[in-house]
C-alpha positions as CSV (number, residue, x, y, z in Angstrom):
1,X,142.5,68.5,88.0
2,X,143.2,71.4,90.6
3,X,140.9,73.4,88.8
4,X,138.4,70.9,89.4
5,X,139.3,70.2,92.4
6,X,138.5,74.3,93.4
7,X,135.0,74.4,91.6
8,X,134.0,71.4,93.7
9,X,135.2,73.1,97.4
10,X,133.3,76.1,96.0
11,X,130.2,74.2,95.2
12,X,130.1,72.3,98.4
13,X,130.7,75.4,100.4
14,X,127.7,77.3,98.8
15,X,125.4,73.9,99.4
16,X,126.6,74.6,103.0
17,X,125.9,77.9,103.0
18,X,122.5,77.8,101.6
19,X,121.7,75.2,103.8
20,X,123.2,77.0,107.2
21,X,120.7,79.9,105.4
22,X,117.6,77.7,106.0
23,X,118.7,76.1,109.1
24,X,118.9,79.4,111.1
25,X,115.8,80.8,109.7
26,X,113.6,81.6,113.3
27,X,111.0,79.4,114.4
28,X,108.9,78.9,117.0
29,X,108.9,75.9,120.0
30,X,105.9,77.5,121.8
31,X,102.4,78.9,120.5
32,X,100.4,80.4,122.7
33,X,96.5,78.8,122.8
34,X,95.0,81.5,125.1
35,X,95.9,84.5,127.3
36,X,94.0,84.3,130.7
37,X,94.7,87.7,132.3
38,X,93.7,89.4,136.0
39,X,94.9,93.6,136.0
40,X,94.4,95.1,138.8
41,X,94.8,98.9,138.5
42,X,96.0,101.0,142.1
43,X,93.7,102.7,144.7
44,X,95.9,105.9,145.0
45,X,97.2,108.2,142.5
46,X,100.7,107.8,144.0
47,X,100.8,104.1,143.2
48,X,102.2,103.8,139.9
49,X,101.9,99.5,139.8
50,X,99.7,97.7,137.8
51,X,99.2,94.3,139.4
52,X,98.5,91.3,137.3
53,X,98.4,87.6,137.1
54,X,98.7,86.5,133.5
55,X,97.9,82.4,132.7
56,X,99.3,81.1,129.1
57,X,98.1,77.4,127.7
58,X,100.9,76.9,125.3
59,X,101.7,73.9,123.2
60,X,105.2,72.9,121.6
61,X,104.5,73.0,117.9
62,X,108.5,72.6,117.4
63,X,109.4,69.2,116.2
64,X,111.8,68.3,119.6
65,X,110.7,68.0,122.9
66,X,111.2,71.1,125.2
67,X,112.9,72.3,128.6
68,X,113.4,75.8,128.6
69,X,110.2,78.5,128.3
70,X,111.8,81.9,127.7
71,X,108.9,84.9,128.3
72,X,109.3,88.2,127.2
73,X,107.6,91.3,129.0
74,X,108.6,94.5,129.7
75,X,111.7,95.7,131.8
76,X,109.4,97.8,134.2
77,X,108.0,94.2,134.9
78,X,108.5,92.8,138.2
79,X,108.1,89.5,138.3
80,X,107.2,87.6,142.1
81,X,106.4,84.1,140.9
82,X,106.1,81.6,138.0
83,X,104.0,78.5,138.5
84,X,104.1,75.5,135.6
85,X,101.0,72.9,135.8
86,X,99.7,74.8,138.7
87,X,103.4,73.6,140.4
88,X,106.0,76.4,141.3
89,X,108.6,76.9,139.2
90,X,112.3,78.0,138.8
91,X,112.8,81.3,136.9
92,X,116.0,83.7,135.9
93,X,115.8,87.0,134.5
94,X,117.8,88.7,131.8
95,X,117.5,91.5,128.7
96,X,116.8,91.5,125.3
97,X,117.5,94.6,123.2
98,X,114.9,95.6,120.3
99,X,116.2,98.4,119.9
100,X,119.3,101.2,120.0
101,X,117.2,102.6,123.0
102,X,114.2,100.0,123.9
103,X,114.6,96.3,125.6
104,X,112.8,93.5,126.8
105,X,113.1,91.8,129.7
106,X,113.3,87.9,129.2
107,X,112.0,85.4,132.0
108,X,113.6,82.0,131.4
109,X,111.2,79.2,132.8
110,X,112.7,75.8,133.7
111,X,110.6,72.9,132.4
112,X,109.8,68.9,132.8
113,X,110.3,67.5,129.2
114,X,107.1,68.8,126.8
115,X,106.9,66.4,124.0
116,X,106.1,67.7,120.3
117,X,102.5,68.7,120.2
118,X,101.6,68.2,124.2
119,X,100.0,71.5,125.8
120,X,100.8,73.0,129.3
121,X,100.3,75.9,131.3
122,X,101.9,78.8,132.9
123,X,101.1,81.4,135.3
124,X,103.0,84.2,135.9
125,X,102.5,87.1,138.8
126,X,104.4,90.4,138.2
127,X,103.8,94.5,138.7
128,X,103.9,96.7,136.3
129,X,105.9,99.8,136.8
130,X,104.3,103.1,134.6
131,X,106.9,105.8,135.2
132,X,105.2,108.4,132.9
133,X,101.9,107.9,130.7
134,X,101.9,107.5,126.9
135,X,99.7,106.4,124.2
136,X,101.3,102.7,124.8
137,X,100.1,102.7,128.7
138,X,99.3,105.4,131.1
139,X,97.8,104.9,134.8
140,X,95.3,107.6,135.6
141,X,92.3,108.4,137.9
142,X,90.4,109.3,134.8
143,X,91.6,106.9,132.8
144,X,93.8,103.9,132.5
145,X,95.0,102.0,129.0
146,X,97.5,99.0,128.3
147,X,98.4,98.0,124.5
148,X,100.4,95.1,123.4
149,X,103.2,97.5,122.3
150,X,103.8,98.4,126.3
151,X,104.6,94.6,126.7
152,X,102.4,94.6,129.8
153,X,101.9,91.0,129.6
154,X,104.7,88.0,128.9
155,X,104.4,86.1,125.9
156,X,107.0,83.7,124.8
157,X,107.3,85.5,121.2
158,X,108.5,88.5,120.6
159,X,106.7,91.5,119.4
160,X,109.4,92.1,117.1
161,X,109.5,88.1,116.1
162,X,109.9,87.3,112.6
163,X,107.9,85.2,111.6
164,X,104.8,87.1,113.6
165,X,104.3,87.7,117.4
166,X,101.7,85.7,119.4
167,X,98.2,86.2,119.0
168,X,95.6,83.9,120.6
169,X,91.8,84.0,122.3
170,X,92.3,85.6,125.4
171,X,90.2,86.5,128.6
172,X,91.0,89.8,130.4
173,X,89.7,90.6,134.0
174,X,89.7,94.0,135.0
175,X,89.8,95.2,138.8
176,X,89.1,99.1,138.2
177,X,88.4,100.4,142.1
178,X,87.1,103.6,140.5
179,X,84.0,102.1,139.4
180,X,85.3,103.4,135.2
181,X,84.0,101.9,131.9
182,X,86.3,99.3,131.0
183,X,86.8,98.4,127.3
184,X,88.6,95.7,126.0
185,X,87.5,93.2,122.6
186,X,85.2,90.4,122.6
187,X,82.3,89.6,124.9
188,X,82.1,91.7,128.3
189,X,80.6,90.1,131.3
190,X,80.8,93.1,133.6
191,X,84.3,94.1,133.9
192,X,86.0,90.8,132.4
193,X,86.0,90.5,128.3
194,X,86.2,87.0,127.0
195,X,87.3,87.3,123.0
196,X,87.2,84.2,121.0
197,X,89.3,85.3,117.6
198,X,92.9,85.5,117.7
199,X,94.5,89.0,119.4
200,X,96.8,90.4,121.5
201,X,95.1,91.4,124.9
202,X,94.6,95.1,125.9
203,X,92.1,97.1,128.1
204,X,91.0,100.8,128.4
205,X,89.2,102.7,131.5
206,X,87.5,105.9,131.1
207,X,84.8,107.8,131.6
208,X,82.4,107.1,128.2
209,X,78.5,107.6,127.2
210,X,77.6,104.3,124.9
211,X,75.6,104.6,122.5
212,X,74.3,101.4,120.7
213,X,73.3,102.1,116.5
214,X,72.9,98.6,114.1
215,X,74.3,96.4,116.9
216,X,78.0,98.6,116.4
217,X,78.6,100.3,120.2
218,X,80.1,103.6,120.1
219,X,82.0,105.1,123.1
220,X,82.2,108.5,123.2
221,X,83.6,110.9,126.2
222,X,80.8,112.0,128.5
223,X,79.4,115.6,127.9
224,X,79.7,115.2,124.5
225,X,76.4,117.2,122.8
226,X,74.2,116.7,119.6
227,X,76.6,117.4,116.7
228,X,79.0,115.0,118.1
229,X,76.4,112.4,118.6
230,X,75.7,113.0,115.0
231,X,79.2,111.9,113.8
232,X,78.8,108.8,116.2
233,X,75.9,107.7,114.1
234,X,77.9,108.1,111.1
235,X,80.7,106.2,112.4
236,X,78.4,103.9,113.2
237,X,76.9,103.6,109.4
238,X,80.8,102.9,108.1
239,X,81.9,100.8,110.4
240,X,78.4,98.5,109.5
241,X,78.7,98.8,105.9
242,X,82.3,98.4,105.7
243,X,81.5,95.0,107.7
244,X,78.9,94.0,105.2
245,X,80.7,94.5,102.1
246,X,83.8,92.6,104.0
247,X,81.6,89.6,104.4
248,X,80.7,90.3,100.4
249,X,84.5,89.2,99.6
250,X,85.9,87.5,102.8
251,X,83.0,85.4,103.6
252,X,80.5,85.3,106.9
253,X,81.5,88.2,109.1
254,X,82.7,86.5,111.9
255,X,80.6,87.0,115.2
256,X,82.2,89.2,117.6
257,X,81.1,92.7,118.9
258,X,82.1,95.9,117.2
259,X,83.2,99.0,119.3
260,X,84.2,102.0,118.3
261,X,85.9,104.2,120.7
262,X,86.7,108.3,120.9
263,X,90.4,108.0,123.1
264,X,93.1,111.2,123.1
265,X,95.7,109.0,123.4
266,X,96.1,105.7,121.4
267,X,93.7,106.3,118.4
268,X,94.5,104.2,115.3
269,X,94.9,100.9,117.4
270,X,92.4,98.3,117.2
271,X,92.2,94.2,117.6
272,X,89.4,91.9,116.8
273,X,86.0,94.2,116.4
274,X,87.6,97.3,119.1
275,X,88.4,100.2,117.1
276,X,90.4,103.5,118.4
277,X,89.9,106.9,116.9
278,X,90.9,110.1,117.8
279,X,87.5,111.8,119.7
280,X,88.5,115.0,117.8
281,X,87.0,113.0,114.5
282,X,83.7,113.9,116.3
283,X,84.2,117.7,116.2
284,X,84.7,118.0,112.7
285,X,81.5,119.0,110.5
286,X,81.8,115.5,108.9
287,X,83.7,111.8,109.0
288,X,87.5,112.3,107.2
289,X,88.8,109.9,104.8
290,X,91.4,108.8,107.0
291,X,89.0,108.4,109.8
292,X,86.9,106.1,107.5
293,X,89.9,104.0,106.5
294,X,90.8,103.3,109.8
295,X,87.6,101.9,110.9
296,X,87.6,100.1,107.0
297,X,91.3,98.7,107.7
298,X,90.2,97.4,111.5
299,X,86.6,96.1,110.4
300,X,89.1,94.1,107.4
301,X,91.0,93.1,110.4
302,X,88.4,90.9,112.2
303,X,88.9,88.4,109.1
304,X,92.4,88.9,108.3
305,X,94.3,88.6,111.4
306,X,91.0,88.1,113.8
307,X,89.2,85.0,112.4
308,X,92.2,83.8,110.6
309,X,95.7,83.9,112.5
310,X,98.4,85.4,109.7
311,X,102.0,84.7,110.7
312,X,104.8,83.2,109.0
313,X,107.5,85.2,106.6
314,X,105.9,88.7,105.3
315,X,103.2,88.3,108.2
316,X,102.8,92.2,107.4
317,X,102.1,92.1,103.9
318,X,98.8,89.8,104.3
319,X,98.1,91.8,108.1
320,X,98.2,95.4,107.4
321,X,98.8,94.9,103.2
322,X,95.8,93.1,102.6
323,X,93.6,94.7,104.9
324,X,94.8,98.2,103.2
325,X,93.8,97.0,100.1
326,X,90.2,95.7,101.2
327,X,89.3,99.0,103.0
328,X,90.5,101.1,99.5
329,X,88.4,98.9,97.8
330,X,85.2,99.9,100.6
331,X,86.2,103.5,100.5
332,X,86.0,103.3,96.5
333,X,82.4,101.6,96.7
334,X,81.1,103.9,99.3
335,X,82.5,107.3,98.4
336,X,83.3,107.2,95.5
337,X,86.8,106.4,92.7
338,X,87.9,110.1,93.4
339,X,88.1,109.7,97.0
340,X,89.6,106.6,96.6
341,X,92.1,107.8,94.4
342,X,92.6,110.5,97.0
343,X,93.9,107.3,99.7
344,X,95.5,105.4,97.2
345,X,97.3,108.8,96.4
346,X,98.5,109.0,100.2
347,X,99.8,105.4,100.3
348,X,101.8,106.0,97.2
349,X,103.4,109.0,98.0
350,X,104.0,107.2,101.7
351,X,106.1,104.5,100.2
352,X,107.4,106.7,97.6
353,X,109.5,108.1,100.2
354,X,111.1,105.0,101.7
355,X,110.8,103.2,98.3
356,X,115.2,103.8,97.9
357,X,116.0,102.4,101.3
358,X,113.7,99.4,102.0
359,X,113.8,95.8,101.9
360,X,112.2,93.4,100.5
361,X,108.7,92.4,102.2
362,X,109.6,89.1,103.3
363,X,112.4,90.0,105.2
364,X,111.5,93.7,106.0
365,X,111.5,93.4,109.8
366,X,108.8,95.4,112.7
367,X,112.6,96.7,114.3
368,X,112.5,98.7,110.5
369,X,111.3,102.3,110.7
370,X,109.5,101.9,107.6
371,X,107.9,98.6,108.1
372,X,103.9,99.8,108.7
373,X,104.6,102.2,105.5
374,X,106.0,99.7,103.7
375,X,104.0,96.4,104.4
376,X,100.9,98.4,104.3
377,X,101.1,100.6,101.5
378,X,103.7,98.6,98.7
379,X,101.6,95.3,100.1
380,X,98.2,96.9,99.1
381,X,99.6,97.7,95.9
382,X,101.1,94.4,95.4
383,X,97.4,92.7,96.2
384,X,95.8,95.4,94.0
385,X,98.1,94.5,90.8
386,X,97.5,90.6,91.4
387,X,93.2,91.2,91.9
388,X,94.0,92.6,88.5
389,X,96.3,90.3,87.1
390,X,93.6,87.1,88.0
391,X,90.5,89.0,87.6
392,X,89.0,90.4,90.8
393,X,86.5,87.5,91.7
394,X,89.1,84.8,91.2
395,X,91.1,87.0,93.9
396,X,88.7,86.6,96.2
397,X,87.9,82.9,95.9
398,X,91.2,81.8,96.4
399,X,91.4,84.3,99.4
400,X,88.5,82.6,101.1
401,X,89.7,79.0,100.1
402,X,92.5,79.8,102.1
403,X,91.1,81.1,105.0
404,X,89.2,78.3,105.4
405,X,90.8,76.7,108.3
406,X,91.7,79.7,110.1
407,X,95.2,80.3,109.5
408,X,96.7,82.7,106.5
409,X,100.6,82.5,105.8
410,X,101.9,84.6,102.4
411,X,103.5,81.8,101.4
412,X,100.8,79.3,100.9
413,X,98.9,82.2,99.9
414,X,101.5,82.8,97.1
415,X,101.1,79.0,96.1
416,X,97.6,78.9,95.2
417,X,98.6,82.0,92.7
418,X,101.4,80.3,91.0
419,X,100.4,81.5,87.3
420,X,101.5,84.7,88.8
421,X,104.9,83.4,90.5
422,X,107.7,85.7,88.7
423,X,105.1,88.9,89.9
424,X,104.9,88.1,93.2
425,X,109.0,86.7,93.4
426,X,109.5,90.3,92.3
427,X,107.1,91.6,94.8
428,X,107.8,90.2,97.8
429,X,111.4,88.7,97.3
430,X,113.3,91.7,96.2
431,X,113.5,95.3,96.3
432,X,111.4,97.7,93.9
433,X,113.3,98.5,91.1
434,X,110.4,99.4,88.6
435,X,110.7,102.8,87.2
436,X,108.5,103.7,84.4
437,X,109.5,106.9,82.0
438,X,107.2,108.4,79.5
439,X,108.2,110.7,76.4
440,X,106.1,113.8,75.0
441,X,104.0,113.0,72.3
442,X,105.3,113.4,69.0
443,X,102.4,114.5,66.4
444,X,102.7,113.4,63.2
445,X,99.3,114.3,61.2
446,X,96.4,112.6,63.1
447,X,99.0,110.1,64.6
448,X,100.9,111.0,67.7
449,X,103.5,108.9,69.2
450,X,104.4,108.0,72.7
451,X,107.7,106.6,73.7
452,X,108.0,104.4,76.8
453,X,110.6,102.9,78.8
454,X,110.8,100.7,81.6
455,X,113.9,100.3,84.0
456,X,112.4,97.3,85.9
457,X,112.6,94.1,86.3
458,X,109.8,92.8,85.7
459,X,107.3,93.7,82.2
460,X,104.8,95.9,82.8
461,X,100.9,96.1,81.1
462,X,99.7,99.2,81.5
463,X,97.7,102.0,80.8
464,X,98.9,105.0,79.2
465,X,96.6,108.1,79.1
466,X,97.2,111.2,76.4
467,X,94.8,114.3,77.0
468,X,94.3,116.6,74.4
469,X,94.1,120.3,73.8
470,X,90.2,120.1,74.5
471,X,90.7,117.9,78.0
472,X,89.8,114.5,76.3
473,X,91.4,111.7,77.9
474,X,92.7,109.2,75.2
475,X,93.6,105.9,76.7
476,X,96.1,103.0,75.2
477,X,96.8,99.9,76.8
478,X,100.4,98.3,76.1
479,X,103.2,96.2,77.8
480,X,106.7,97.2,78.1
481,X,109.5,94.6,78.9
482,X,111.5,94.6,81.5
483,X,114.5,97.2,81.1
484,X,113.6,98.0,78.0
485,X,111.5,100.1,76.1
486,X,108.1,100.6,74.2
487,X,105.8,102.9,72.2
488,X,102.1,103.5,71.8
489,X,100.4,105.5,69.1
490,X,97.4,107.4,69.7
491,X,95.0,108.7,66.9
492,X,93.3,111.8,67.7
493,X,91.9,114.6,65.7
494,X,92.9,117.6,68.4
495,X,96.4,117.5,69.3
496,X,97.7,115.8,72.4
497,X,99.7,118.0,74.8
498,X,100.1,115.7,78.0
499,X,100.8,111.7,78.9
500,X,100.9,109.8,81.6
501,X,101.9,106.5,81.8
502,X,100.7,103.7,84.2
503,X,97.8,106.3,84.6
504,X,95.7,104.2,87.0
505,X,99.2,103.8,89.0
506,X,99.0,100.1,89.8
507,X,102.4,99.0,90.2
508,X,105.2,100.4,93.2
509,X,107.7,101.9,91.4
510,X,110.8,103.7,93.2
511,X,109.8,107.3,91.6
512,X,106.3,108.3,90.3
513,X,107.6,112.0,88.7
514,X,108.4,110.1,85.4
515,X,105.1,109.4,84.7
516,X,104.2,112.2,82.8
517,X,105.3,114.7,80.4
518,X,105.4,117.7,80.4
């Protein structure tokens, strides 16, 4: 009886704790419809203040009506007034730490009761204090820039948030008294940008010569000469065919302008169709790899993340993950299977290195040092192994299916590839574990033997390649169960002297030296 007694307190205590578990998982009360935003930049070099009014339409997409707005913006923010429904409103301040050394500050909003689903608004006027320039934000009479990451604007979501921070259409209106080029994303009407997809809002001045090639604009610093203008042209030519052979697996490119733009500081950003690179790119004798994959990865971006918002748990792995994966697949079309193997080399030995301390992708968090080396590079790995798993076209089918009404969440995306669901449990719920080990050959007349193990988790099909005393490359497909271990046999008439298992390296695996002997 007592016995029984105990397993029932211990049953109903893990029901309770499981269901505290789901209950405390963060959601959000307010999504942000559109950013409507007014930057002024100073008249004197001395003034270090950007001045802005920033209007949010929101809507309560909780399930309970709503009192309380909480904005976050950054702590160099000072904020004069905060109007609701066009009336003014009451407004406290306080701090919220991201970070050992970085925080927030929070603007708490007092509201009438917002019912489940209504929309309102909120206008908020604040400066913006720039104490030293960086590739975040930097105020400059040659040249001003604001990201997202400076937190130059309020948004009720964090950057940092969980579940995905707040991206909307938004309309930015720049006040520049310099008379600079002003870039931002979308549609420009003089120096205001309207942009229609879902983003985070940002602007750019500078000084730039724009050059327009296959409807793609290209920004490039003024007194740049011929050779330079040369690589412009070729950015130009990647940028349009890694858009058309987007729309050949994502569907209709969605129709936004492109930019492309040579900065010093900030390179490596981008947000719906506005790409950064590094304007040294344009001094080299030809376009590098990496250059191309960022302007692949961002032109991916327009769909995945641009056209269709992607938040929810493992935001990452669809956002940067997918979008890896899509732009490898350009690089390998356009350039070739060795240059692609050359990326796909770097993103490997990338999460190789934090593969022992990270976390699994649905829970890895933006606070994580690793999380754009591990959402990026294991999640392109993980899409790569499913297009391989369901056959490349189905892939893309389902992709588009879901995109369809211009939202993307992992976990509905996971749900339309159920056949696959102990892969992607593994993928995406737990840590990598795989480790694959591969023995030297053992001749035995014109057999030679190959044993295999796998430390894993999950089985394994793959590839395992033997190359023989004359460089042929002998291939042998076989699966391997999980923690356990296997054998393939290789007939061959010269003797083999090398394998490699996994040889087209498609799965993450917490050490790659294993994978070949000697």
């Amino acid at each position: 009886m007592k016995k029984n007694l105990a397993l029932l307190i211990i049953g109903l205590l893990f029901i309770s704790k499981a269901y505290s578990q789901d209950e405390s998982r963060a959601s959000k009360t307010w999504e942000v419809q559109k950013y409507d935003i007014t930057a002024t930049l100073p008249n004197s070099e001395t003034d270090r203040y950007l001045n802005a009014k920033a209007v949010l339409d929101l809507k309560n997409v909780s399930g309970s009506a709503g009192s309380r707005l909480t904005l976050r913006i950054s702590d160099k923010a000072e904020v004069s007034a905060v109007k609701v429904n066009q009336t003014t409103a009451e407004f406290s301040k306080g701090e919220e730490k991201i970070g050992s050394n970085r925080n927030l500050q929070r603007i708490v909003v007092r509201l009438p009761s917002v019912q489940p689903n209504a929309n309102f608004s909120v206008a908020v006027e604040y400066k913006l204090k720039v104490d030293e320039n960086s590739g975040l934000n930097a105020l400059s009479p040659v040249g001003s820039q604001f990201l997202p990451l400076s937190f130059w604007y309020p948004t009720p979501n964090s950057w940092y948030f969980a579940r995905g921070a707040d991206n909307a259409p938004f309309r930015i209106q720049i006040n520049s008294p310099n008379g600079e080029t002003t870039v931002s994303s979308g549609t420009q009407n003089g120096n205001g940008f309207e942009q229609k997809l879902f983003g985070q809002p940002f602007f750019f001045t500078g000084n730039w010569d724009t050059k327009t090639i296959t409807n793609i604009s290209v920004l490039t610093p003024k007194g740049f000469g011929a050779e330079e203008q040369k690589r412009a042209d070729e950015l130009a030519k990647i940028a349009f065919d890694a858009k058309n052979f987007t729309a050949s697996l994502l569907g209709t490119a969605p129709d936004v302008p492109l930019r492309i733009v040579a900065v010093k500081r900030g390179a490596g950003f981008s947000s719906s169709g506005t790409i950064l690179i590094d304007e040294s790119a344009l001094r080299r004798q030809k376009i590098d790899s990496q250059t191309a994959m960022t302007i692949a990865e961002s032109v991916a971006k327009i769909w995945l993340g641009g056209a269709s918002n992607i938040n929810g748990e493992g935001f990452g792995v669809v956002r940067e993950g997918l979008a890896r994966f899509v732009a490898t697949q350009f690089i390998e079309k356009q350039f070739g299977v060795d240059v692609a193997d050359v990326e796909r080399l770097r993103q490997r030995t990338a999460y190789a290195a934090i593969a022992s301390r990270d976390a699994p992708l649905t829970i890895v968090s933006p606070l994580d040092d690793y999380y754009f080396t591990a959402v990026a590079n294991k999640g392109a790995m993980v899409w790569r192994l499913l297009a391989k798993k369901v056959g490349q076209e189905e892939f893309f089918n389902v992709l588009r299916a879901q995109m369809k009404n211009g939202s993307l969440e992992l976990n509905k995306l996971r749900g339309a590839f159920s056949a696959q669901k102990d892969l992607l449990d593994y993928s995406f719920d737990k840590v990598t574990d795989t480790n694959l080990f591969v023995g030297l050959p053992q001749s035995n007349g014109a057999e030679t033997k190959v044993a295999l193990r796998n430390v894993g988790s999950i089985e394994v099909s793959v590839n395992v390649a033997g190359t023989t005393t004359s460089g042929e490359k002998l291939i042998a497909q076989t699966t391997i169960p999980a923690k356990s271990f296997g054998e393939v046999n290789f007939k061959a008439t010269n003797k083999i002297v090398r394998t490699e298992v996994d040889s087209e390296k498609i799965y993450p695996q917490i050490d790659y030296s294993d994978d070949i002997a000697p």
